[in-house]
C-alpha angles and dihedrals in degrees: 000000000000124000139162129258098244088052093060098088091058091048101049089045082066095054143281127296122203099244142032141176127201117191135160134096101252097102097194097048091042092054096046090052085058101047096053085052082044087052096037085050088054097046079053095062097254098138094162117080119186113183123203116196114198113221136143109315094011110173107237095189086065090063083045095057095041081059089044095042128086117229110273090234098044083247127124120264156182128237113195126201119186124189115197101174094044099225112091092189119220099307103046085049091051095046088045094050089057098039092045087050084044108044095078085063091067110062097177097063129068114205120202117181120191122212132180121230108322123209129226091256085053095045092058091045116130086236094057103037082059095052080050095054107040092042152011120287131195128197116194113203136225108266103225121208095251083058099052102082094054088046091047087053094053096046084053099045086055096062092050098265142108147171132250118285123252131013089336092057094039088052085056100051086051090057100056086038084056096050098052099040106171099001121098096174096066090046081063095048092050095044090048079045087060098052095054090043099047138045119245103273133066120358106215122219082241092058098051088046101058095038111047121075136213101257091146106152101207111223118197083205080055098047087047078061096052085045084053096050102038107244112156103176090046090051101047084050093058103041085054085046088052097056094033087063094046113256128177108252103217085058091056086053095045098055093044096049087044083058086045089054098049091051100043080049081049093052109036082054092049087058087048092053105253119145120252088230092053092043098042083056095053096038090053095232102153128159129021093348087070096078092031093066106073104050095045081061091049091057086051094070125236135340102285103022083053093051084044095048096045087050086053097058091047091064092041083050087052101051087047086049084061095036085058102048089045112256134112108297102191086043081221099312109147102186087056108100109246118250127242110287087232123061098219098055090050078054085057094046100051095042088059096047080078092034095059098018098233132074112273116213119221122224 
């Protein structure tokens, strides 16, 4: 049985089931998911908790004998299992399949086992179709960014507050969605500040403001996001919040020209006829970045100036790759532009040559 997580609360309110399995990347929303089963599970009368954590080398008869075994207190319990890495080998998918087929046996246990993302391969795996089928999963999905307003808003509306209706409560809600740029955690610990700052009623513009810090955790997958969509402002905001924080700057460049070669692959199969779907699949672009594909290869132009341009910005990205390591970036070609004196401004630059789909020229 599959379910969302924003469903749970409904289901659990009809009664427990024996096994559950939580899986998604969003850590904050995962762990909230588990701890309503956890407090439903109390309220049950389990008073007992085991936790398995799976790692290199991890003993799987171990998880076998907790689902044999009887509590050591004669009191319900719940074994947890959780899976970090998401791929449990041979062994682990063996020892699932039996414990998913076996936990309804026990009906003094409730088993709740936590994945990471999972991707489509995974998801159609014999071990997880049992634990589908023998149980309720919940997937928690990412929050985007375009999401986040909306998110910030409910978990207001929760603890008794709002914002102001219309564009100035909308503004506000960007601002918060700006300071905590790729961390929904902290979303979660400045809206919980404003709860313990400010009365039930109308939030003003002035209040979030002055309460909420910039805590925003710059991510370079993230600015490849705001490069995709074509968001200039976001983009020169993150490049600046990158450096601000200290990355390394090869590992900026390395994660931008990784996103130039994925489109230039995507584009090069769409001219030979191959399907998105099919190359987003072999090319691992998941996620937002699904959606995000296709019109950055729109703004690219058509078909050959879009390939040329793409291979273009490999080589700028090359001679940057030098430049920031220190070497001669040009190797004594004096047609070649210069780049920006500073690598972090040629960053920029390559970054909006997908974000605006033509070469930008520094001053």
């Amino acid at each position: 049985m599959l379910i969302r997580a924003d469903a749970l609360d409904a289901h659990l309110a009809r009664g427990l089931k024996p096994l559950y399995t939580v899986w998604g990347d969003e850590v904050l929303l995962v762990q909230e998911s588990v701890d309503r089963i956890r407090r439903a599970a109390r309220a049950a009368g389990c008073t007992e908790r085991v936790i398995h954590t799976v790692e290199r080398g991890f003993d799987w008869s171990t998880v076998l004998g907790e689902a044999q075994s009887m509590s050591l207190f004669g009191e319900r319990r719940v074994v947890e299992l959780r899976i970090p890495g998401g791929k449990p080998g041979k062994e682990g998918a063996d020892a699932l399949k039996r414990m998913a087929y076996g936990a309804a046996a026990d009906p003094d246990t409730i088993t709740l086992v936590t994945l990471p993302r999972l991707d489509a391969a995974t998801q159609k795996s014999a071990w997880f179709t049992a634990l589908a089928e023998a149980g309720v999963v919940i997937r928690v999905d990412l929050v985007d960014r375009a999401q986040l307003g909306t998110w910030i808003g409910e978990r207001l509306a929760a603890q008794q507050q709002r914002v102001a209706p219309g564009e100035p409560g909308r503004q506000a809600l960007q601002f918060i969605v700006e300071r905590v740029e790729g961390n929904l955690l902290a979303a979660y610990q400045e809206i919980q500040k404003l709860g313990l700052l400010y009365p039930a009623g109308v939030l003003s513009a002035e209040q979030i403001e002055a309460a909420v810090m910039n805590v925003a955790r710059y991510d370079v997958f993230k600015l490849n996001e705001a490069m995709l969509a074509g968001d200039v402002a976001r983009l020169a905001r993150m490049i600046d919040g990158l450096r601000g924080e200290g990355e390394a700057a090869v590992l900026v460049l390395w994660a931008i020209a990784e996103e130039v070669r994925v489109l230039l692959r995507v584009r090069r199969g769409l001219d030979a006829g191959k399907p998105m779907a099919l190359l987003l699949r072999e090319n691992r672009v998941w996620g937002p970045r699904e959606r995000l594909i296709a019109p950055a290869l729109k703004r690219l132009g058509a078909p050959q100036p879009a390939a040329a341009r793409l291979e273009a910005a490999l080589a700028f990205a090359g001679r940057l790759d030098r430049q920031v390591k220190g070497l001669s970036p040009d190797l004594g070609i004096a047609s070649v532009d210069a780049l920006p004196a500073n690598p972090w401004d040629g960053l920029f630059e390559l970054s909006m040559r997908v974000a605006l789909g033509e070469p930008v020229h520094h001053a």
